[in-house]
Structure formats: C-alpha cells, structure tokens
C-alpha positions in Angstrom: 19.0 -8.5 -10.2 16.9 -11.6 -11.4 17.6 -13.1 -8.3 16.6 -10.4 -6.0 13.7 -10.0 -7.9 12.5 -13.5 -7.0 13.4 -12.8 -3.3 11.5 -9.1 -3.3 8.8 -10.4 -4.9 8.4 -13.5 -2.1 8.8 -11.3 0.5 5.6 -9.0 -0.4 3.9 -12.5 -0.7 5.1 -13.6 2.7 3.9 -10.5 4.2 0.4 -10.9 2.1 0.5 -14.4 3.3 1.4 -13.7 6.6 -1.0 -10.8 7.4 -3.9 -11.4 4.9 -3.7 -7.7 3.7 -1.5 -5.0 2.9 1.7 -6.5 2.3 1.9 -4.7 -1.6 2.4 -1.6 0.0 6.4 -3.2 0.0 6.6 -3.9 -3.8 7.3 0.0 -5.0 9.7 0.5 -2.4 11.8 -2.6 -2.8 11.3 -2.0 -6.7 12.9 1.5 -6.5 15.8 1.3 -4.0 16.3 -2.7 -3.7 16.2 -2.8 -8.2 16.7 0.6 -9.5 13.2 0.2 -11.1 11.9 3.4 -12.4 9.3 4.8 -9.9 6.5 4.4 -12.6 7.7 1.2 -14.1 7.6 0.1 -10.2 4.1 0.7 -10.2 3.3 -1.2 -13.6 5.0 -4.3 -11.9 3.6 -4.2 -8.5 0.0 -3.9 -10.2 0.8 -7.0 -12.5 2.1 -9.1 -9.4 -0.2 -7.8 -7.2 -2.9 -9.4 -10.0 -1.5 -12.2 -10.2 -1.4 -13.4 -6.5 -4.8 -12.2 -6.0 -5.9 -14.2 -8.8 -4.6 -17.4 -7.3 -5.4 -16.3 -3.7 -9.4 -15.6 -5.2 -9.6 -18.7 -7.4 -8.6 -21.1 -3.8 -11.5 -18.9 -1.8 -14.2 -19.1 -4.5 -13.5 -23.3 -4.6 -14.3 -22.6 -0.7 -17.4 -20.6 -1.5 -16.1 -17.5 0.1 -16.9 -15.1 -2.7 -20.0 -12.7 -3.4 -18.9 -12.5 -7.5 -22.2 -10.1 -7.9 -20.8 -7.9 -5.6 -17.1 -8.2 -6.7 -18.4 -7.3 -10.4 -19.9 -4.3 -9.5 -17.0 -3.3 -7.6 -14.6 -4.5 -10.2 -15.6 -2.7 -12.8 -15.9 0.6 -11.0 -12.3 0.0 -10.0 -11.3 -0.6 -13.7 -12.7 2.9 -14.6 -10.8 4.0 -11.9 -7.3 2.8 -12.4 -6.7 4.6 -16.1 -7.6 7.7 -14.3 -5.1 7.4 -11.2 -2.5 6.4 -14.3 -3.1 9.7 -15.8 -3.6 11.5 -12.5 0.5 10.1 -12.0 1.7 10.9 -15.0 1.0 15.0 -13.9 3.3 14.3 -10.3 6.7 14.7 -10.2 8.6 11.3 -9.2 9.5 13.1 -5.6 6.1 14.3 -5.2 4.8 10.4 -6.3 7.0 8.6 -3.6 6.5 11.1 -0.8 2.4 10.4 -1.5 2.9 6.8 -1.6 5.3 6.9 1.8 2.2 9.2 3.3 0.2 5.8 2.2 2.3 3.6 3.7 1.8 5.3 7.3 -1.5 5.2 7.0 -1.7 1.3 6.0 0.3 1.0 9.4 -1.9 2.9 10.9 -4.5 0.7 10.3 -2.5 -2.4 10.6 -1.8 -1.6 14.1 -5.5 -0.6 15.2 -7.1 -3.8 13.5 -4.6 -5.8 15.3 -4.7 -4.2 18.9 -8.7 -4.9 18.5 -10.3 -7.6 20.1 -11.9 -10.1 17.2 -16.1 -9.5 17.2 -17.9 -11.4 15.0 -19.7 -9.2 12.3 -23.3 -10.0 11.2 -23.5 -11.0 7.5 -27.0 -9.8 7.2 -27.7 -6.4 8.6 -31.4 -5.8 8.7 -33.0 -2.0 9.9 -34.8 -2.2 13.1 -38.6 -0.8 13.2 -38.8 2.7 12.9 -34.7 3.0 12.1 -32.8 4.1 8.9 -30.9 1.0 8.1 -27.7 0.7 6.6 -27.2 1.6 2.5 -27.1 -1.7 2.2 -28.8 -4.4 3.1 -30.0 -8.7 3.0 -32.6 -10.1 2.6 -33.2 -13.4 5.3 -30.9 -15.4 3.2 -28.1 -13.2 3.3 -28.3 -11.8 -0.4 -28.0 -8.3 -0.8 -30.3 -6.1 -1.8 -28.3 -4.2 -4.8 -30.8 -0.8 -4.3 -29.7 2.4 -6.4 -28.3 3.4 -3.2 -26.3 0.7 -2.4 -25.0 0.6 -6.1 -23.9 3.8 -6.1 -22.4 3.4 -2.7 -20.3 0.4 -3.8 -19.0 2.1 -7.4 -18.1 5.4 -5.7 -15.8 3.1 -3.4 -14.9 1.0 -6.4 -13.5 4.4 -8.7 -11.7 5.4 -5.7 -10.4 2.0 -5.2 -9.3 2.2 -8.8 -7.5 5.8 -8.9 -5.2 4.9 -5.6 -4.2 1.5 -7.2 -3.3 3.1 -10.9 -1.5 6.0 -8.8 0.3 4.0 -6.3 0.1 0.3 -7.8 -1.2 -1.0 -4.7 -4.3 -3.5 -4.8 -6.3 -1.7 -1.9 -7.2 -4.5 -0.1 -6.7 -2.8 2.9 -9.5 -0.3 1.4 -12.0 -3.0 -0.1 -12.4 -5.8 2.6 -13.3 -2.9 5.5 -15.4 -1.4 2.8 -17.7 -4.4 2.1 -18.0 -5.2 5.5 -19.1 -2.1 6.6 -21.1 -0.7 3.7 -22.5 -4.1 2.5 -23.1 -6.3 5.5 -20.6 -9.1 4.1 -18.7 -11.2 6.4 -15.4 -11.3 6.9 -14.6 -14.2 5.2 -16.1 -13.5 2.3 -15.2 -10.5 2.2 -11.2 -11.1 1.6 -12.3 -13.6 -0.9 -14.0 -11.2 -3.0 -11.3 -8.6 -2.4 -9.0 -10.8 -4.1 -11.4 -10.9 -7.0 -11.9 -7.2 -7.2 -8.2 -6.5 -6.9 -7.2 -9.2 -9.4 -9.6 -7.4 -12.1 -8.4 -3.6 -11.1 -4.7 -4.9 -11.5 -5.7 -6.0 -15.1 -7.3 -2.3 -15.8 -4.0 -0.7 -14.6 -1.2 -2.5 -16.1 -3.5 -2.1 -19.5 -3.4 1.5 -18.7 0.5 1.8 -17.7 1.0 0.3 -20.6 -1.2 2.3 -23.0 0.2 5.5 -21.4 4.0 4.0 -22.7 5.4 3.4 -19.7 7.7 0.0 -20.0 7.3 -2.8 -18.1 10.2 -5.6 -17.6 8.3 -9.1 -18.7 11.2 -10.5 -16.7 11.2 -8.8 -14.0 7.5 -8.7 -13.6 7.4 -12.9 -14.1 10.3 -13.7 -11.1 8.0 -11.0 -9.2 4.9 -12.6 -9.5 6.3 -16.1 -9.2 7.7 -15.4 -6.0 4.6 -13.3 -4.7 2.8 -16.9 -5.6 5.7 -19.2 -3.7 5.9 -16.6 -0.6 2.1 -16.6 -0.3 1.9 -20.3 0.8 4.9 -19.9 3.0 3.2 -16.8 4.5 -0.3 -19.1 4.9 1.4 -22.0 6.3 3.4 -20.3 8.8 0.4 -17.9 9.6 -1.3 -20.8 10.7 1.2 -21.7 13.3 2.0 -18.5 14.9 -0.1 -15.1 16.9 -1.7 -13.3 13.6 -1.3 -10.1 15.9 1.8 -10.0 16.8 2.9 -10.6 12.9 0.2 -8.0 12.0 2.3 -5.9 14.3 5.7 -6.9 12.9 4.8 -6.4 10.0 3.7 -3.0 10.9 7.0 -1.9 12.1 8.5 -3.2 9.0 6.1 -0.5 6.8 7.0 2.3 8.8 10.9 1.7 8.9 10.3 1.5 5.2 8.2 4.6 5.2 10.6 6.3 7.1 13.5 5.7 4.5 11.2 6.9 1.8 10.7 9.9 3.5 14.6 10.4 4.6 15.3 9.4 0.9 13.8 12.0 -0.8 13.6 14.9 1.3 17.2 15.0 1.6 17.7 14.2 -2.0 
C-alpha cells in the first residue's frame, strides 16, 4: 500500500506535469479503488497533496515573476471561506451520491480538456482596455498592466473565489481548471501568469480544506498523505521535462481519454453497486 501510494501519487503529478492542469481530478479515484481509502479521507489527502505540489509548482513561477500575489490574495482568501462550506456541504451526501458528483466532474474536466486542446493557441491581451463609447470588461488595467481592483471587479473575483472554494472542499480537487480560465477572462491576466497565480490560490484553498476535513473529524493518514505528496512533487518534474519534449495536445488529449475511462468506472462502479 505504501508503495502504491508513491506510484498514485506520481502519476497525478505526471499528469499535472504533463498537461499543466487538471491532473487532481485522478487522486480520489485512485485513492478509493487503487487504496481502499475512505471516500472522504480521499478527499482530505488529495487536498493536502494537491497543496503541496502547487506550493512548489507557485514558489518556481513567482522566482520567474509569473504571479499577480494581489490578485491571488483576493482570490485565495475567498476560496478559504469557501472550502469549510463545501466540507460541510459533503458531509450531508451520501458516499454514492459524492462519487457519482465527482465522476459528473470528471467529464466535464474532459470536456474541457479536449476543447482547449483541439483550439488553435491565440495570444490573449494582458491589459484589456474599453473602447470609446463601450462597456468594458469588469475588470480592467491601467497602461502598465495593473489591475484596476474596482468594487465590481472585487466582487467578481470573490464570488469565483467561494465557488472555487466549495467544489475543492466537496470534491478535493484544486480547481485549476476553474481559476486560470477565470483570471484570464474576467481579469485580463495572461496566460502565464495566470497558472502561476493559480498555483498560489490553490496552494492556500488546499490549506483551508484539509483544516476543515480535519476539524469536521474526518482522519487523514500522515503516511499516506506524505508518499502522496512526495511523489505528486517527483512526478511533476518528470511530467515538465517530458512535456517539453513532446505535442502538449496530443498529451492534453491522452490524458483526456484517461479521465473519462476513469469516469466511466466510477460510474459502472457505483451504479451497479
């Protein structure tokens, strides 16, 4: 079991690694029916390793300058405020109900997965500005690309944040795939920058949801969770190193296949159960 805990826990930071976002969505599943985990103690230890990569991953962008930590805060510390809820909001769903949900999640990752990588790359302004006589966007930059934190683009951002939050303290998934679209689109940041400080957000949201799992009594194996998180670390330099040398869509769609085949299992699992 220790062993395969390592390996699980470098394959979801291959996939990470390998695709830049998404690859938690694994960690519950292979928790469940690779470890006999607990479906809620799953969740406690996909938060904490899911943290804990991020944490590394956003400490190597932000030596790189590729993180808004303004922006990240504010969106952190909605998602904190968020995560205690979706904990509690679990704790009401039967464990069938809980895994069919997060399978329904998993598609629509894919989903996602599969568009963003069948989509030609366009570069994506940093600093979206309202044209004369035009609504602009909720948020905006000034000229040197700093963004104008409004009451409308605050509220914006910490409505996204909470729900950010709730899904990662149901599910114990970072969000990633939720955040970096989300401050591209609604704050004007690029790309870049963007995963950077989705790293940081999700690093600070996992924090605020293994707190909460474990204020709500539910156990979480120190060991389990450590061989997890070391591997998630080791696999996520494999993943980047080997990303580097190979099509990112074609893994991106790989990688797809492997979520829905996974998805699908969940599904089979428990409906027939």
């Amino acid at each position: 079991m220790l062993w395969l805990s390592l390996i699980f826990g470098a394959v979801v930071g291959l996939s990470l690694g390998l695709t830049g976002g998404g690859g938690a969505i694994l960690a519950v599943p292979l928790l469940v029916y690779g470890l006999g985990v607990p479906t809620r103690e799953a969740v406690g230890i996909s938060l904490a390793a899911v943290g804990a990569t991020s944490l590394v991953g956003f400490l190597h962008r932000w030596k790189l300058g590729q993180v808004e930590i303004r922006t990240g805060l504010l969106f952190a510390l909605a998602g904190m405020f968020g995560a205690p809820v979706g904990t509690w909001i679990a704790g009401f769903l039967p464990e069938t109900v809980l895994l069919l949900s997060f399978a329904g999640l998993m598609v629509f990752v894919a989903v996602r997965l599969w568009q963003q990588a069948s989509q030609p790359k366009i570069a994506v302004s940093a600093c979206p500005t309202p044209l004369d006589g035009q609504d602009g966007p909720t948020c905006q930059r000034d000229a040197s690309g700093t963004l104008i934190l409004n009451s409308r683009c605050a509220i914006l951002l910490l409505v996204v944040g909470v729900l950010t939050g709730v899904m990662s303290g149901v599910f114990g998934v970072g969000g990633g795939f939720v955040i970096v679209p989300a401050l591209v689109l609604f704050s004007g940041m690029s790309i870049h920058r963007a995963v950077g400080t989705s790293l940081m957000v999700i690093a600070l949201v996992s924090v605020s949801g293994v707190a909460s799992q474990l204020w709500a009594g539910r156990a979480i194996s120190p060991v389990v969770t450590a061989l997890f998180v070391v591997g998630g670390i080791v696999g996520l330099f494999a993943g980047q190193q080997i990303g580097r040398r190979l099509s990112g869509p074609v893994l991106q769609k790989v990688f797809v296949v492997a979520i829905l085949a996974v998805a699908s299992f969940v599904i089979i699992r428990n409906l027939s159960a």
